[in-house]
C-alpha positions in Angstrom: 0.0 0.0 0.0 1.4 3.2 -1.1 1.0 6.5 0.3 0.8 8.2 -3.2 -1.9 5.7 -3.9 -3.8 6.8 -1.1 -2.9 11.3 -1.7 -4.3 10.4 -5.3 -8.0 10.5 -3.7 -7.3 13.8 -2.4 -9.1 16.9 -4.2 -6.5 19.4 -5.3 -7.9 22.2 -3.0 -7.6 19.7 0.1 -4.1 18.7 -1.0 -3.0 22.5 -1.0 -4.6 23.0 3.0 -2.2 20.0 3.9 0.8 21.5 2.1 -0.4 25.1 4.0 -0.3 22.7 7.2 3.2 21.5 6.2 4.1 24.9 5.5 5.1 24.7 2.0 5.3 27.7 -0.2 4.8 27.8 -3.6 2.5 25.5 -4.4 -0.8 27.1 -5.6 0.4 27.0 -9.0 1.0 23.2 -8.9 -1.4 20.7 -11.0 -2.8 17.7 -9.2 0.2 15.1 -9.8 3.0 18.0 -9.3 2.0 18.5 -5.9 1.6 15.3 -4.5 5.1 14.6 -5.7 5.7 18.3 -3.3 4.2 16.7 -0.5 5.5 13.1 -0.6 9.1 14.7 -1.1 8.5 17.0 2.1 6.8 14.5 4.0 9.0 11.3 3.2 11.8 12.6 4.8 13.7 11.4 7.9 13.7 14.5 9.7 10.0 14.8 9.4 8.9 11.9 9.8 10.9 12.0 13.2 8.7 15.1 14.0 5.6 13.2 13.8 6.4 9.8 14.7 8.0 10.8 18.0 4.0 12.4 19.1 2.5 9.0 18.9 1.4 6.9 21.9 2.5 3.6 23.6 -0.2 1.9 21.7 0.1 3.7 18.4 3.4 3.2 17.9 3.1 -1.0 19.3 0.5 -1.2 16.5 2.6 1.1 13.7 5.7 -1.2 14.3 3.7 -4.5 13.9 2.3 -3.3 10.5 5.6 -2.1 9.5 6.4 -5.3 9.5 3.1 -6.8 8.1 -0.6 -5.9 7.7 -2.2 -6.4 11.1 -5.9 -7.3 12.4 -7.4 -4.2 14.6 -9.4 -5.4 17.6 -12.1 -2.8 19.1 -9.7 -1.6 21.1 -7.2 -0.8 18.2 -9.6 1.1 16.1 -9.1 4.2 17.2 -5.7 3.8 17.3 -5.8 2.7 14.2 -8.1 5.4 13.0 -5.5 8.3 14.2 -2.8 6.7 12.4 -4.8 6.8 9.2 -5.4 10.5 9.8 -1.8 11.3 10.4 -1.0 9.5 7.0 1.4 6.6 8.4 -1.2 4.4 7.3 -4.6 2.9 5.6 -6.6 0.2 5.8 -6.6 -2.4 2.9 -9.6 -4.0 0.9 -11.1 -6.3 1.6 -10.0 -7.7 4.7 -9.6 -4.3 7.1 -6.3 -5.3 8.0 -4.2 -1.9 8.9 -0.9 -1.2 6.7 1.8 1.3 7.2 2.4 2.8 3.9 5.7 1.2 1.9 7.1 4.7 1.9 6.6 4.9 5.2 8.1 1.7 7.2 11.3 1.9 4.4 12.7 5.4 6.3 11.6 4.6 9.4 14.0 1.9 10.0 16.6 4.5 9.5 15.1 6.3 12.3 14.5 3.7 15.1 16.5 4.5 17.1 17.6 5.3 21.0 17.3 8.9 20.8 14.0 8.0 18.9 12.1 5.8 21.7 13.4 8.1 24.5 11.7 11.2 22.9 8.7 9.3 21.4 8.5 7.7 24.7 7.7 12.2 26.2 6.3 12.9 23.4 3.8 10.1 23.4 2.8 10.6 26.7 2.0 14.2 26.1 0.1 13.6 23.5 -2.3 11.7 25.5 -2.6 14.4 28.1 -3.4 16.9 24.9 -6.0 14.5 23.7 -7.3 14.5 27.0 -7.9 18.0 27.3 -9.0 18.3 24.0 -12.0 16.1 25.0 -12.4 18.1 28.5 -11.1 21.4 28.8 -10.9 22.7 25.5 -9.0 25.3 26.8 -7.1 25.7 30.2 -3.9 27.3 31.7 -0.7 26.1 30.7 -0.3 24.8 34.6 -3.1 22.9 34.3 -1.6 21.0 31.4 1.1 20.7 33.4 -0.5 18.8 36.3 -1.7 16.4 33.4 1.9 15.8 32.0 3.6 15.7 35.5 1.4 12.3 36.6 3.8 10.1 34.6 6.0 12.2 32.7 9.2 13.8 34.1 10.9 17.8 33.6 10.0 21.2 34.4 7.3 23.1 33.3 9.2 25.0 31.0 10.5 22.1 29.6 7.0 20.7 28.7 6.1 24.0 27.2 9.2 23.3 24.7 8.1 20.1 24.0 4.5 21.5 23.4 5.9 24.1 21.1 8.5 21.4 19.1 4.9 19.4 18.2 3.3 19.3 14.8 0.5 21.8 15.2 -1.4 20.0 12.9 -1.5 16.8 15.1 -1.8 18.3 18.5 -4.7 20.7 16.9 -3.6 23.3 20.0 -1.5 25.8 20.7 -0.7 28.4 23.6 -1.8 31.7 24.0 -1.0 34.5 26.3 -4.1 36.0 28.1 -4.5 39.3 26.5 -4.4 38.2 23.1 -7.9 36.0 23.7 -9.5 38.9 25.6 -8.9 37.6 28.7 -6.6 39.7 30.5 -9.0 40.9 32.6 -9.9 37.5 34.5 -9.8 37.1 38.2 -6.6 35.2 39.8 -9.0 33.6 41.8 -10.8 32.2 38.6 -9.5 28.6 37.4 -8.9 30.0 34.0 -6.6 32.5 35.4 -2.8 32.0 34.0 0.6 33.7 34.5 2.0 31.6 31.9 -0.7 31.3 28.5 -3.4 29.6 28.0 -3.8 26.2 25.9 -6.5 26.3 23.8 -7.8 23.9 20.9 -7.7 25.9 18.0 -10.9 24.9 15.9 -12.9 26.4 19.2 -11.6 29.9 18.4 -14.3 29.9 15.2 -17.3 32.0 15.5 -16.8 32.4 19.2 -17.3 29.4 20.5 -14.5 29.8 23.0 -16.5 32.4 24.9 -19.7 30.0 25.0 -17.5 27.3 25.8 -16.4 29.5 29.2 -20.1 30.4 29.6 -20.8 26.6 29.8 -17.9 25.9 32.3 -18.1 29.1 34.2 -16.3 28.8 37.6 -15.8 25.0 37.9 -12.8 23.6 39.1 -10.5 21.5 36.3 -10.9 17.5 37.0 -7.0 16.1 37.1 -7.7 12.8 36.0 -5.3 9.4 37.1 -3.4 8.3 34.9 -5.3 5.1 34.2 -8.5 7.3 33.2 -6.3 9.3 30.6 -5.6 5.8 29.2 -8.4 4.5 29.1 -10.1 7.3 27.6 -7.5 7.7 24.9 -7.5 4.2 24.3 -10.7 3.2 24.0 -13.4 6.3 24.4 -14.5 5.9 27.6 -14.1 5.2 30.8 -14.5 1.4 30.7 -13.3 1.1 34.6 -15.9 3.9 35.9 -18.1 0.9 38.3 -21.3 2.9 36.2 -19.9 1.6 32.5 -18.7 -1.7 34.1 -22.3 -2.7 35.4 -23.7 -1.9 31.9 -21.2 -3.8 30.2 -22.0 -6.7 32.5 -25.8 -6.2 31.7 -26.1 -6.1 27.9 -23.4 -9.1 27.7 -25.0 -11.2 30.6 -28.8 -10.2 30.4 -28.9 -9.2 26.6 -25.9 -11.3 25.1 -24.8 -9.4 23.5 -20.7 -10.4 22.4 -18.2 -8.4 24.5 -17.4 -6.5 21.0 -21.1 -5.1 20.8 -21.2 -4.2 24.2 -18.5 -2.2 24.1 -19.3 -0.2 21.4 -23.0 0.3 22.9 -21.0 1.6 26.1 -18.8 4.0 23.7 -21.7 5.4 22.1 -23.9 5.7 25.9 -20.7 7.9 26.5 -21.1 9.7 23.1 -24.4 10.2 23.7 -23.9 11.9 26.8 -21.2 13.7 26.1 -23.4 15.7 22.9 -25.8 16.6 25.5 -28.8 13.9 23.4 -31.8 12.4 25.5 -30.8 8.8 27.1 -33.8 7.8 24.8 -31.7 8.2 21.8 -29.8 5.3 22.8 -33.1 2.8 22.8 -33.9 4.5 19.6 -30.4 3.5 18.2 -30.6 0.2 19.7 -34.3 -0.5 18.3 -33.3 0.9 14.4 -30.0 -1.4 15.6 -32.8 -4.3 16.1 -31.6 -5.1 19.5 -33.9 -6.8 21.3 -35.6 -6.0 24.5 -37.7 -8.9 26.0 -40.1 -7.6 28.5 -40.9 -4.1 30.3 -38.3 -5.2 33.2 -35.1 -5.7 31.1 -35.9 -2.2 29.6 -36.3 -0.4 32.9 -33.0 -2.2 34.3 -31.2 -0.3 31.4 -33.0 2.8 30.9 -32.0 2.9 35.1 -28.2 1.8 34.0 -28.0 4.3 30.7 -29.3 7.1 33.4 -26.2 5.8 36.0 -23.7 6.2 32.9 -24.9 9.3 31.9 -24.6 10.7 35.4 -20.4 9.1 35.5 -20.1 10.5 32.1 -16.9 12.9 31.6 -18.1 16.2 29.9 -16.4 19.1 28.6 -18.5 21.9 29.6 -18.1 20.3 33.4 -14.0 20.7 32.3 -13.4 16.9 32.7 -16.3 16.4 35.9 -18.8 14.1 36.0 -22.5 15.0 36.9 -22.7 12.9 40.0 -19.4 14.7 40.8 -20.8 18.6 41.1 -24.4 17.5 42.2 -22.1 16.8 45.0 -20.8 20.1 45.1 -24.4 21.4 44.8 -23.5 22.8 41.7 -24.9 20.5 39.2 -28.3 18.7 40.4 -31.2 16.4 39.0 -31.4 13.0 36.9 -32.4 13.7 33.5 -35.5 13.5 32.0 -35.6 10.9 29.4 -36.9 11.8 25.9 -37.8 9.5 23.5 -36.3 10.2 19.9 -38.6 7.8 18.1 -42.0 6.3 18.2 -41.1 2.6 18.6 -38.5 4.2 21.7 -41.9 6.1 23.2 -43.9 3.4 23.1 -41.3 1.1 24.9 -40.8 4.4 27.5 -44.7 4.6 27.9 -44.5 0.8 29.0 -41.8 1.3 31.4 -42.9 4.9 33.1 -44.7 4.1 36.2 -41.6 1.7 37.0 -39.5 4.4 36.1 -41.1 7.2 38.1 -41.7 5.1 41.3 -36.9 4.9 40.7 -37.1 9.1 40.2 -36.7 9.0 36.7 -38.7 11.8 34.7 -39.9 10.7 31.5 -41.4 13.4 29.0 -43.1 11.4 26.3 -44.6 14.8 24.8 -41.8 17.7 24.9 -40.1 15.7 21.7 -42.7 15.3 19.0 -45.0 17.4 16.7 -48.0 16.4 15.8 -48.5 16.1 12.0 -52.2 16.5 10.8 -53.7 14.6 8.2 -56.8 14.4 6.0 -59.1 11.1 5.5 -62.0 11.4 3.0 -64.8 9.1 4.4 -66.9 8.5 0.9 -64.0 9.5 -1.3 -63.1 13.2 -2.9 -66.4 14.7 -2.0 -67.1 13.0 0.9 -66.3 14.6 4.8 -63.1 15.5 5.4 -61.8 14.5 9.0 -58.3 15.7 10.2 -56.3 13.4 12.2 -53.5 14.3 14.4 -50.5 12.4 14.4 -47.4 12.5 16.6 -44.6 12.0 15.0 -40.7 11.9 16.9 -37.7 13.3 15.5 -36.1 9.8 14.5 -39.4 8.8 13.0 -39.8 8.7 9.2 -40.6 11.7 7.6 -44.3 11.5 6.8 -44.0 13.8 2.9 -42.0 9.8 2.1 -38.9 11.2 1.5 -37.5 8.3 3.4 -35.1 10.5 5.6 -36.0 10.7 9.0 -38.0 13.0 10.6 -35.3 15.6 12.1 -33.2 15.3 8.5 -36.1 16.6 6.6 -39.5 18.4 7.3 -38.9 18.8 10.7 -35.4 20.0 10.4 -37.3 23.6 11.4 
């Protein structure tokens, strides 16, 4: 598998942003063919590669070295390992068998780089890069101290030290970059305010569009930054989520034990609970998914059980706008309070929800079966054109098929406004 093979599907315009990444000059005048020959030539060489391979984790670089080697299978926890690789350009998946390759390109000037001085930087670097991805996912943006309390729970040096390690790192992979106070706007902040820095702030650069920085502070306002152990910051790198949290455990024990589901499927159904909470959607959205998904549910208990373990997940669910706290965490606090409601996204998730409410109210679960749907009116003609005409109201949820039979759902298409 070649990496030229895989630029070749590029567009020209998203070729020249990567060579504008790569900081390459020149190149806007290139056709096509002419600049992916630029790129490979700039990228393809031993002191970039070096650059980029020294910012991957433990895991990514275990897996990178196997395919080096030879095309490898990816297990569910390898896929997003996998995945980032892709995205960096080491690698691709072949057809038809999924297994990952490292591109020949690739693996041939990496052997020439392998070295001592390689694995002891990599070995920083790596590290680092997990507490970036970390905050990323959880802070968005934070003082430069607080990085450092992330780096400093298994990595070594002094804060300044990080801080050159931070600025030696492709920009384009760590998708962040430090900022002194005054040039967000900021200079005015409190000491006393957890956002407060002497030294920069860190801030993931796509949040700096259309404002969203400022909403993201409205969002977090005072809280505190969660420091994380250093098994949670693997664990969430590596897989998603936070597979040991005792809340993700128990449903992982249910839906391969009392739904059995394969350990692969329950996984994933425990990444996207996480997902799910973590964009803020209704815990009903998950049946929803699970019904178009045709999992099935056999009897009103089995669904209550989860609907009251998806409601214990979402409550030990990491969120940004918390900065890296749980729910459960600040209702503590008395800063956060109150089980959410559950919403149902689709009719067939309603109906099972309407089953299970009483239950589900008498374990102090709110469930809104109304504050989700419209209600779509239609005609019937009882003795044909001329006959009476009697309007029927339908509900109709936002997951629901759109009723103009457009075949998109609901949400996608009439009822996108």
């Amino acid at each position: 598998m070649l990496l030229r093979e895989h630029l070749e599907e590029y567009t020209r315009e998203q070729l020249l942003e990567q060579a504008r990444s790569f900081e390459l000059t020149k190149c806007s005048g290139l056709r096509k063919a002419a600049l992916i020959d630029r790129i490979i030539e700039c990228f393809c060489t031993e002191e970039m590669l070096r650059t980029r391979l020294t910012c991957l984790t433990k895991e990514q670089m275990t897996l990178f070295r196997e395919a080096c080697r030879m095309p490898q299978d990816i297990s569910i926890n390898e896929i997003m390992d996998g995945m980032q690789l892709c995205r960096y350009w080491f690698g691709g998946f072949e057809e038809p068998t999924d297994r990952f390759c490292v591109y020949e390109e690739i693996a041939g000037i990496f052997g020439n780089i392998d070295d001592d001085a390689f694995r002891t930087e990599q070995s920083k670097k790596g590290w680092m890069m997990k507490c970036v991805q970390f905050f990323i996912e959880y802070y968005g943006a934070a003082p430069v101290e607080i990085i450092y309390e992330l780096y400093k729970l298994k990595g070594k040096g002094s804060m300044d030290e990080m801080m050159d390690m931070l600025w030696e790192m492709p920009v384009d992979m760590v998708e962040s970059c430090i900022f002194p106070m005054d040039k967000l706007g900021l200079q005015n902040i409190s000491r006393d305010d957890p956002l407060y820095s002497s030294r920069g702030l860190f801030v993931h650069i796509p949040i700096l569009m259309d404002e969203e920085l400022f909403y993201l502070l409205k969002q977090q306002m005072n809280k505190d930054f969660y420091i994380p152990s250093v098994q949670q910051i693997e664990e969430i790198c590596r897989i998603g989520y936070e597979a040991s949290s005792p809340a993700y455990k128990k449903l992982k024990t249910f839906l391969m034990k009392k739904m059995d589901m394969p350990y692969e499927h329950a996984v994933s159904w425990c990444l996207q609970a996480w997902a799910n909470s973590y964009e803020g959607e209704s815990i009903g959205d998950i049946i929803d998914k699970m019904s178009e998904a045709n999992v099935i549910f056999k009897n009103e208990k089995q669904t209550k059980e989860l609907l009251g373990l998806l409601v214990d997940a979402h409550n030990n669910t990491r969120m940004i706008e918390n900065r890296g706290h749980i729910p459960n965490e600040l209702a503590s606090e008395g800063l956060l309070g109150g089980i959410p409601t559950i919403v149902p996204g689709s009719s067939r998730a309603a109906a099972l929800l309407k089953d299970a409410a009483p239950q589900l109210r008498e374990m102090g679960m709110t469930v809104d079966l109304e504050g989700n749907d419209d209600t779509v009116t239609t005609a019937m003609y009882t003795r044909g054109p001329g006959g009476n005409v009697i309007r029927i109201g339908k509900k109709i949820y936002p997951n629901d098929p759109c009723p103009c039979g457009s075949g998109k759902k609901y949400k996608k298409c009439c009822g996108r406004n």
